[in-house]
LUMVEXTI-179023 format. One record per residue (C-alpha): z, y, x; residue in three letters; residue number from 1. Coordinates in Angstrom, 3 decimals. Example, Ala and Ser with C-alpha at 12.3 -4.5 7.8 and 13.67 -1.06 7.14 Angstrom:
LUMVEXTI-179023
- w|v|u|aa|i
- 7.800|-4.500|12.300|ALA|1
- 7.140|-1.060|13.670|SER|2
END
This chain:
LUMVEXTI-179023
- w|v|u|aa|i
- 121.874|106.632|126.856|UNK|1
- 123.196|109.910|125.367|UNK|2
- 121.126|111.544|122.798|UNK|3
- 117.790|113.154|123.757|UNK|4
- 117.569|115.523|120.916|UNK|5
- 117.036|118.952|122.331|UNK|6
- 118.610|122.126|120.279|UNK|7
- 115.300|123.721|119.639|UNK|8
- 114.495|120.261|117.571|UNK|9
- 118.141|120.437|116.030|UNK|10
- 117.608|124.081|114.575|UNK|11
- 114.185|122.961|113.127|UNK|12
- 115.787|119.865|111.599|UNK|13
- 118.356|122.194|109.640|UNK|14
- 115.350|125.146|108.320|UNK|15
- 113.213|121.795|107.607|UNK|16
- 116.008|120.112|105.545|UNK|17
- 116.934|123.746|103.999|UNK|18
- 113.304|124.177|103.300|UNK|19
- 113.081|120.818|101.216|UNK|20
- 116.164|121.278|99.775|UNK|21
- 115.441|124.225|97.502|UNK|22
- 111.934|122.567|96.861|UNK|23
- 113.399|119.164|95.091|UNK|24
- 110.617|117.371|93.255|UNK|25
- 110.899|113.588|91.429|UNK|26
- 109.281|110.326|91.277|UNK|27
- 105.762|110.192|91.915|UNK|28
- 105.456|114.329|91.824|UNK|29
- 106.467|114.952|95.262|UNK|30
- 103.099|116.845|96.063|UNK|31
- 104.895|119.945|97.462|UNK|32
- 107.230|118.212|99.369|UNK|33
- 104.417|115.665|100.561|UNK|34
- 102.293|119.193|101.622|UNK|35
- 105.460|120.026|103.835|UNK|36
- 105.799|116.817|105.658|UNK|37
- 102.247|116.371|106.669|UNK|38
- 101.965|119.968|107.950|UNK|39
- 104.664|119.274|109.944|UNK|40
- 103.932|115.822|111.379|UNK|41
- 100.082|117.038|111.985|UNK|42
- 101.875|119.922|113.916|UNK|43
- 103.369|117.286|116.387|UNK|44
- 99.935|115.998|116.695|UNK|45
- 100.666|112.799|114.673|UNK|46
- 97.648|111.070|112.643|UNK|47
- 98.418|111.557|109.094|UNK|48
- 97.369|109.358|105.885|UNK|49
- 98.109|109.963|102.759|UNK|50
- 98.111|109.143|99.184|UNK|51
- 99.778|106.013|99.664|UNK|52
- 101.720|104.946|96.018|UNK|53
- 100.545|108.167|95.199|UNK|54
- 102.557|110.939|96.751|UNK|55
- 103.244|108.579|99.933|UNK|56
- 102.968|110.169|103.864|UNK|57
- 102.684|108.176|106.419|UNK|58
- 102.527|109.673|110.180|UNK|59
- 101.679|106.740|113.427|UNK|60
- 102.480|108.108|116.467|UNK|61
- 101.043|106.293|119.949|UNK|62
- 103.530|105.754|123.098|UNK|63
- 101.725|105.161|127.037|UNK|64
- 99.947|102.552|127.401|UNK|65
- 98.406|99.551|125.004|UNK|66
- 99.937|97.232|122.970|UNK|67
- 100.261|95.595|119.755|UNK|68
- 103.706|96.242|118.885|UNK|69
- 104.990|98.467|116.287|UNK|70
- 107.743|99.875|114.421|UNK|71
- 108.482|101.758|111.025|UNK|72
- 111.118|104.616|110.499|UNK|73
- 111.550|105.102|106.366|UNK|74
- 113.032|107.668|103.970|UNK|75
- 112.605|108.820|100.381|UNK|76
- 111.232|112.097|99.428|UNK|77
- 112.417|112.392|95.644|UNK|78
- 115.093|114.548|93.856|UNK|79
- 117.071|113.326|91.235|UNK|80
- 117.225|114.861|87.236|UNK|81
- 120.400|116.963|87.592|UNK|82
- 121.468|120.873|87.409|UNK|83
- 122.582|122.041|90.805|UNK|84
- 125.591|123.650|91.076|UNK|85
- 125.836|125.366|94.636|UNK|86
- 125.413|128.979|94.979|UNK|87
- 124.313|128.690|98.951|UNK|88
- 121.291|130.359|99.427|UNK|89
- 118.909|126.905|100.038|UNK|90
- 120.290|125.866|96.461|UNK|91
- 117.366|124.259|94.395|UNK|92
- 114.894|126.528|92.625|UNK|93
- 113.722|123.885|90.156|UNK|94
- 115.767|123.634|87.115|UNK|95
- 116.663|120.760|86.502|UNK|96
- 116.483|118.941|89.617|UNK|97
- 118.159|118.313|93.010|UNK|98
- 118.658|116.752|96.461|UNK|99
- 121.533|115.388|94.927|UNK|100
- 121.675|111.993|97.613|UNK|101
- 120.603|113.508|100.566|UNK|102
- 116.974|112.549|100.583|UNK|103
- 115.840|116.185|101.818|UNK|104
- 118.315|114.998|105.047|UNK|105
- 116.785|111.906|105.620|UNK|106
- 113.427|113.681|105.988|UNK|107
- 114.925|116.534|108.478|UNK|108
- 116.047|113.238|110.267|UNK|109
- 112.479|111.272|110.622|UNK|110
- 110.998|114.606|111.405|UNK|111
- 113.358|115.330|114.023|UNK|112
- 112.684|111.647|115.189|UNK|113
- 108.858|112.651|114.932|UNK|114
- 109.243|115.695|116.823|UNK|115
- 111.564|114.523|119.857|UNK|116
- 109.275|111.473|120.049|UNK|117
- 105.962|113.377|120.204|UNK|118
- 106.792|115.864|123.035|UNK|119
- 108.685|112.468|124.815|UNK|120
- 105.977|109.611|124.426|UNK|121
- 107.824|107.153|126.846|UNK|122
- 107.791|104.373|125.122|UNK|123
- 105.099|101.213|124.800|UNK|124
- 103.433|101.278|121.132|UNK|125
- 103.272|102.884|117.831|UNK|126
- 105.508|104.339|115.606|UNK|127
- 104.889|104.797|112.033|UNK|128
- 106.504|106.992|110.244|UNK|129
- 107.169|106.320|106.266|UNK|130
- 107.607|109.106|103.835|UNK|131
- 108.114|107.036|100.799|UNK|132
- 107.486|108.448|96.996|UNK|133
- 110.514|107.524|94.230|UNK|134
- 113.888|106.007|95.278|UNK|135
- 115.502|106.631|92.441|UNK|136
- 114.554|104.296|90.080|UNK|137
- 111.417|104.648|90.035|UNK|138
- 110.564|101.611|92.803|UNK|139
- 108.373|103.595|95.212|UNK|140
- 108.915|101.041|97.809|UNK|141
- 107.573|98.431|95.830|UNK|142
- 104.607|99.826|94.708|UNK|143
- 104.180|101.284|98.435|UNK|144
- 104.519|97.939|99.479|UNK|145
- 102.115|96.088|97.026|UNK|146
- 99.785|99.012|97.868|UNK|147
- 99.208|97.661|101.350|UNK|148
- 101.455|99.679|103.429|UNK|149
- 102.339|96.477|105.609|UNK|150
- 98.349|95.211|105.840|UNK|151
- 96.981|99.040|106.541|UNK|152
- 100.154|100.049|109.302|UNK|153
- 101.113|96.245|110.550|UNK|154
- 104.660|96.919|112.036|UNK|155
- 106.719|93.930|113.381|UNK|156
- 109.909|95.549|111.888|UNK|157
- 110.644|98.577|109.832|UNK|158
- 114.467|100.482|109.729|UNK|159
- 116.494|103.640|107.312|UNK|160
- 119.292|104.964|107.404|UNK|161
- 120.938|106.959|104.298|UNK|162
- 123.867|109.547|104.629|UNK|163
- 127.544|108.074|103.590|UNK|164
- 130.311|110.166|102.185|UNK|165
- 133.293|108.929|102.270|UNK|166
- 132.552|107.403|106.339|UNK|167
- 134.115|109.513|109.077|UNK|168
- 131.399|112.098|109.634|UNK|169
- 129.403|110.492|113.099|UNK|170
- 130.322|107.024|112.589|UNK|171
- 127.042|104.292|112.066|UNK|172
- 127.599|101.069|110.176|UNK|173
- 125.180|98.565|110.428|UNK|174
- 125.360|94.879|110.463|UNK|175
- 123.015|91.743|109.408|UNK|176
- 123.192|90.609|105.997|UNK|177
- 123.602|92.368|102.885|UNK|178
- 124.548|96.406|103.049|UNK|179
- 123.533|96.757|99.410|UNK|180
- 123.498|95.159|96.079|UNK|181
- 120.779|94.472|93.861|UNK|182
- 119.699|96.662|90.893|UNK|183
- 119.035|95.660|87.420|UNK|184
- 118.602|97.293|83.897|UNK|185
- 119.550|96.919|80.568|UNK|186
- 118.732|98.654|77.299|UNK|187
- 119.969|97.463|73.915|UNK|188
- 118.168|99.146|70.947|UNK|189
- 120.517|98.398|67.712|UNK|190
- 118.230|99.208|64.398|UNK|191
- 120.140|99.764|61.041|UNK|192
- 119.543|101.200|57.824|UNK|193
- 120.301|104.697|58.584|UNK|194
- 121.047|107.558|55.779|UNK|195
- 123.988|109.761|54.567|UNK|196
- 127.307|110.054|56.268|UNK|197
- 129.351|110.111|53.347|UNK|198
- 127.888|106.867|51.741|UNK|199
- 128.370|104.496|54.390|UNK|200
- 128.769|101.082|52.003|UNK|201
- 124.639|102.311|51.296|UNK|202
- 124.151|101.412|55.342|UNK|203
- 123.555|99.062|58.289|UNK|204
- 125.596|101.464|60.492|UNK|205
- 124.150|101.283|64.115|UNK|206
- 126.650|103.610|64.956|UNK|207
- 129.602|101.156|64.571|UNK|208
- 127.842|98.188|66.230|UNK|209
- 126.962|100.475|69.501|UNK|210
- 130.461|100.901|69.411|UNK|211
- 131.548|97.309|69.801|UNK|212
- 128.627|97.010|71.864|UNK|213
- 129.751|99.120|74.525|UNK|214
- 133.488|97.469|74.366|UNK|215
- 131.658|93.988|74.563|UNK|216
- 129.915|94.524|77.711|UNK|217
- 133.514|96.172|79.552|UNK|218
- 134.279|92.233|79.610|UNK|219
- 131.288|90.736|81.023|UNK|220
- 132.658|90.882|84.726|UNK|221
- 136.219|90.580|83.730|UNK|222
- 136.403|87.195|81.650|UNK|223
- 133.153|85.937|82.743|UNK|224
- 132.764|86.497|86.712|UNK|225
- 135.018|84.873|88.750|UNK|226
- 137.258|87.206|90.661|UNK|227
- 136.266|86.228|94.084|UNK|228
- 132.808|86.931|92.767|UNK|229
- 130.782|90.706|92.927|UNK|230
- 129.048|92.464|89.786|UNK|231
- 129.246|95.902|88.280|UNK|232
- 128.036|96.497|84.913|UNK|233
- 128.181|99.969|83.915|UNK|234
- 126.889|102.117|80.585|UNK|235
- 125.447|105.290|81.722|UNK|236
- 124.185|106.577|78.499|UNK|237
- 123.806|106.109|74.878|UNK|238
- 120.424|107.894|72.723|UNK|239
- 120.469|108.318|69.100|UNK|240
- 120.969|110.699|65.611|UNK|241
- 121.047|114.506|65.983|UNK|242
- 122.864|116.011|62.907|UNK|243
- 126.324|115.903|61.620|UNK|244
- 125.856|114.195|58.367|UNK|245
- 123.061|111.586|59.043|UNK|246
- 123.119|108.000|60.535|UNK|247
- 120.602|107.029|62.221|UNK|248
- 118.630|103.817|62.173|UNK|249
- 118.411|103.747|66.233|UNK|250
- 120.581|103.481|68.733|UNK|251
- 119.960|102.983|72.052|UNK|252
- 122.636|101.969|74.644|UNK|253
- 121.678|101.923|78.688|UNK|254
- 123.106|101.072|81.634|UNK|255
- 123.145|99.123|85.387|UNK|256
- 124.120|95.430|86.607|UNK|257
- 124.601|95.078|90.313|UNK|258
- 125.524|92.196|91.786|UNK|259
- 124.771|90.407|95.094|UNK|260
- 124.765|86.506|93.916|UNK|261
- 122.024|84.970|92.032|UNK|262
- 124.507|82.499|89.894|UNK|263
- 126.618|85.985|89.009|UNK|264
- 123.224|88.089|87.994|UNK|265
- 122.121|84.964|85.729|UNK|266
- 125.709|84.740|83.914|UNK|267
- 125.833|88.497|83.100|UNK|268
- 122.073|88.713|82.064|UNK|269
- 122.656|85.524|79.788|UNK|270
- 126.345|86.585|78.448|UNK|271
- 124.519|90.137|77.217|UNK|272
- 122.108|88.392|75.594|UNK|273
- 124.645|86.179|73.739|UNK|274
- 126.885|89.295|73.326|UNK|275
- 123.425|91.152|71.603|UNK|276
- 122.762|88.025|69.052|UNK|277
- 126.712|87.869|68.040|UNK|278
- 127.266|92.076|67.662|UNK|279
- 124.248|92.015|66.128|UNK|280
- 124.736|89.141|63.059|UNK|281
- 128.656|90.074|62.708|UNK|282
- 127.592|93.749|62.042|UNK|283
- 124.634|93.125|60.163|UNK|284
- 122.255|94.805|62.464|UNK|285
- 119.521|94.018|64.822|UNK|286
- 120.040|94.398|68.854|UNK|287
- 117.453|93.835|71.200|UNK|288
- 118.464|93.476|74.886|UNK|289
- 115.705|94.319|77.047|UNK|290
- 116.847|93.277|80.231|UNK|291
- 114.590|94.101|84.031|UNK|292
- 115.390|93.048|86.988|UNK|293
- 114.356|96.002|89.219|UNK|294
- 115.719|95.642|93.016|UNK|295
- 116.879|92.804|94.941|UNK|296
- 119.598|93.444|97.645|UNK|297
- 119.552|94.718|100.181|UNK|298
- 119.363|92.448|103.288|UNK|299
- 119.541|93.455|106.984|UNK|300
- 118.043|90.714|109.701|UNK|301
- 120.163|89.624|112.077|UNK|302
- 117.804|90.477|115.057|UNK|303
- 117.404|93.884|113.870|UNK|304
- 120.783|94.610|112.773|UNK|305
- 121.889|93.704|115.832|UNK|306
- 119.487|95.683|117.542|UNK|307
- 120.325|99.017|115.835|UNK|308
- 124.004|98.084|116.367|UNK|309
- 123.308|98.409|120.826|UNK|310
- 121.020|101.191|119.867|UNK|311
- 123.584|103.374|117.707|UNK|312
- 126.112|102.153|120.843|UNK|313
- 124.021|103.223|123.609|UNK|314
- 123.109|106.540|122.093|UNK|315
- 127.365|107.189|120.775|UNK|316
- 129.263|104.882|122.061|UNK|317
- 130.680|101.275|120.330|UNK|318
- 133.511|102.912|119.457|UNK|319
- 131.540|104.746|116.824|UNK|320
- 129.612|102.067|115.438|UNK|321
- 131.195|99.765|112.340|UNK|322
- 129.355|96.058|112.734|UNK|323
- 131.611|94.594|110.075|UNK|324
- 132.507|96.124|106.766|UNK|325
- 131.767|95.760|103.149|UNK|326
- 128.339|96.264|101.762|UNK|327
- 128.107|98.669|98.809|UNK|328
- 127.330|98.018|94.977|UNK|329
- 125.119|100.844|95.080|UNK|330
- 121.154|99.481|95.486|UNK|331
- 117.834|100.570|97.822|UNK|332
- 114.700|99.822|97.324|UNK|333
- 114.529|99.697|100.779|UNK|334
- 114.982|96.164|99.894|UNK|335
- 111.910|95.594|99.195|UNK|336
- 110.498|96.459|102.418|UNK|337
- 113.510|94.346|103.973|UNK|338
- 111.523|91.298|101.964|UNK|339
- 108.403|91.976|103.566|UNK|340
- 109.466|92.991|107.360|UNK|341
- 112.160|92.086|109.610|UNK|342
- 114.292|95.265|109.966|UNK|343
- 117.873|97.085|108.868|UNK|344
- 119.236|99.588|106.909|UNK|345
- 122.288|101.808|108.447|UNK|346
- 124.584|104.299|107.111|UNK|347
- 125.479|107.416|108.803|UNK|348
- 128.752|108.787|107.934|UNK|349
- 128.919|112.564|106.554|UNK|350
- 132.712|112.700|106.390|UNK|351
- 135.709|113.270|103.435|UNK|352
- 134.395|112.241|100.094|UNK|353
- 135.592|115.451|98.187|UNK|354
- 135.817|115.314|94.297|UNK|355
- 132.977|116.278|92.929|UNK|356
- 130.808|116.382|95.954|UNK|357
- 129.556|112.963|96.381|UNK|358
- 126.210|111.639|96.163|UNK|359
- 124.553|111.614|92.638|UNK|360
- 126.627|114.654|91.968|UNK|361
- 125.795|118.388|90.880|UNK|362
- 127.752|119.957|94.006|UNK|363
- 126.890|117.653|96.601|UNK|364
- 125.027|119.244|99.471|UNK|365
- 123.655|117.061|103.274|UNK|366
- 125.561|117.279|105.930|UNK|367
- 123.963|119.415|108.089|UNK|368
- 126.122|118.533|111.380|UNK|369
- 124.932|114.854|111.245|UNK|370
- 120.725|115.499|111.596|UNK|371
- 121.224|115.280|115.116|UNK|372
- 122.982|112.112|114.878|UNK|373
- 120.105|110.088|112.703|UNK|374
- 117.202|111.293|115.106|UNK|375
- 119.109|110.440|117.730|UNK|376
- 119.950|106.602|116.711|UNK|377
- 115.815|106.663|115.795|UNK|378
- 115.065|107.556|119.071|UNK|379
- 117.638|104.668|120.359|UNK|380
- 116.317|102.121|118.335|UNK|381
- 112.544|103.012|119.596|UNK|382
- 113.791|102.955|122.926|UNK|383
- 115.524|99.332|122.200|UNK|384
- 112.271|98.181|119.970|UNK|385
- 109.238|99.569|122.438|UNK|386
- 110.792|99.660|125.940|UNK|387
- 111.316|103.433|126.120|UNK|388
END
């Protein structure tokens, strides 16, 4: 099976992901960008419901015949909280925010799916199409999920695929078990006695202690995880004071623990808490530790793993496809799905991570040259999953 997607398709794929691109909108406000997708998908003659965790769009498609069997294709449709800083002329016109992981590609890509699929309806069953609200953080699959998605469109299995920098550009890698890790939170809120710079013996400095703090939690994974073992714990911001010669009374530290082991994500959650109580009565201070555990990891099945690995074969060749490889610390709430359905999650490489142009980052921009290549391994695993 080579791929089926026709050029007209292709050059729709690229002014639909354009399109979204400059049009980047976050968690839970993805109105505009839900308006765009169902025009679209009702275009192709697809039934269209939305409203689903709010800003959700979901699109079923019917193949020939009858039969009970279906199948779910997912991606996100959030933006991420950062400044873009491309000057091409699809570059975000929303300060503040941007397609910064490729979401706006992943759409293109079910839509192109959507689009080959509903002008080539030779396959046995439906296929529903999931447009889901708030990746990033925000747990949009989850609350899609507990909202009924799997009672209201009953699919036997459900499958994504997310954009890779840093994997040759064209290259799949799929394979059952764990692709990602999970994702969990911390904040740690140190209260003082704040007041004037220059009379610091007058204070309960939370400056100082968020200082330690920060040092303290570098050696949670390295004297407390055994090597052999996986975690990340990382500080990605600290909140508090706002003039020169003021302390404050608040600080707040933040950050991420991934980790794929349930023995490793109880050690670090308990060896914060014990590093919170310690900081907090050496320095004189209080710290709280509020501590969530948002995401678990992410878990392919091995039927459908296996599945999308002949499928990505069929449709490019096995000499493009990576079935065994090292799953990521990054996190998908895609997960969450993966807990409810039978299904996989694949990446699609985009080619050379370049400094400063990876995902998350304020000059990243989708690789156009791969849409093809994600509606054409959705079209291969339809044909694998509903006889096309």
């Amino acid at each position: 099976m080579k791929s089926r997607i026709t050029e007209e398709t292709l050059a729709n794929m690229r002014d639909w992901r354009h399109t979204l691109h400059a049009m980047p909108e976050l968690a839970y406000h993805e109105t505009k960008t839900a308006d765009f997708i169902a025009a679209r998908l009702i275009e192709m003659g697809l039934r269209v419901e939305r409203g689903l965790a709010g800003t959700g769009v979901v699109g079923i498609l019917e193949g020939k015949g009858t039969s009970d069997r279906a199948i779910g294709l997912r991606c996100e449709l959030d933006a991420l909280p950062i400044e873009e800083a491309n000057g091409f002329g699809h570059v975000s016109r929303h300060d503040g925010r941007m397609h910064a992981c490729g979401h706006d590609g992943h759409m293109a890509m079910v839509l192109g799916a959507a689009d080959h699929l509903s002008r080539n309806r030779d396959f046995t069953g439906k296929v529903v199409f999931v447009f889901q609200p708030a990746e990033e953080n925000e747990g949009g699959g989850r609350r899609m999920v507990d909202a009924g998605l799997f009672e209201q469109y009953p699919v036997q299995s459900i499958y994504a695929v997310h954009n890779w920098p840093g994997l040759a550009e064209g290259r799949i890698a799929v394979q059952p078990g764990p692709m990602m890790a999970r994702f969990d939170t911390f904040d740690f809120i140190v209260r003082g006695q704040g007041g004037h710079a220059a009379l610091p013996h007058h204070l309960q400095d939370p400056t100082v202690a968020a200082g330690h703090l920060i040092a303290a939690i570098q050696t949670v994974v390295a004297r407390n995880i055994d090597p052999f073992e996986q975690g990340v714990v990382s500080v990605t911001f600290m909140n508090g004071g706002q003039v020169h010669n003021v302390v404050p009374d608040v600080i707040t530290v933040g950050g991420t623990v991934r980790t794929f082991d349930d023995a490793v994500q109880d050690r670090i959650e308990s060896r914060l808490k014990a590093i919170a109580s310690g900081l907090g009565a050496a320095l004189d201070v209080s710290i709280e530790l509020v501590y969530d555990r948002r995401m678990p990891t992410t878990i392919n099945t091995v039927r459908e793993a296996e599945l999308a690995q002949r499928a990505a074969q069929a449709a490019f060749g096995a000499g493009t496809v990576d079935t065994q490889f090292r799953p990521s610390m990054g996190s998908e709430d895609f997960s969450v799905m993966l807990q409810n359905r039978p299904g996989a999650y694949a990446w699609i490489g985009a080619g050379p991570l370049v400094s400063g142009t990876g995902l998350h980052q304020a000059s990243y921009d989708f690789n156009d040259r791969i849409l093809g290549i994600g509606a054409a391994y959705y079209d291969a695993i339809v044909s694998e999953e509903l006889g096309g």
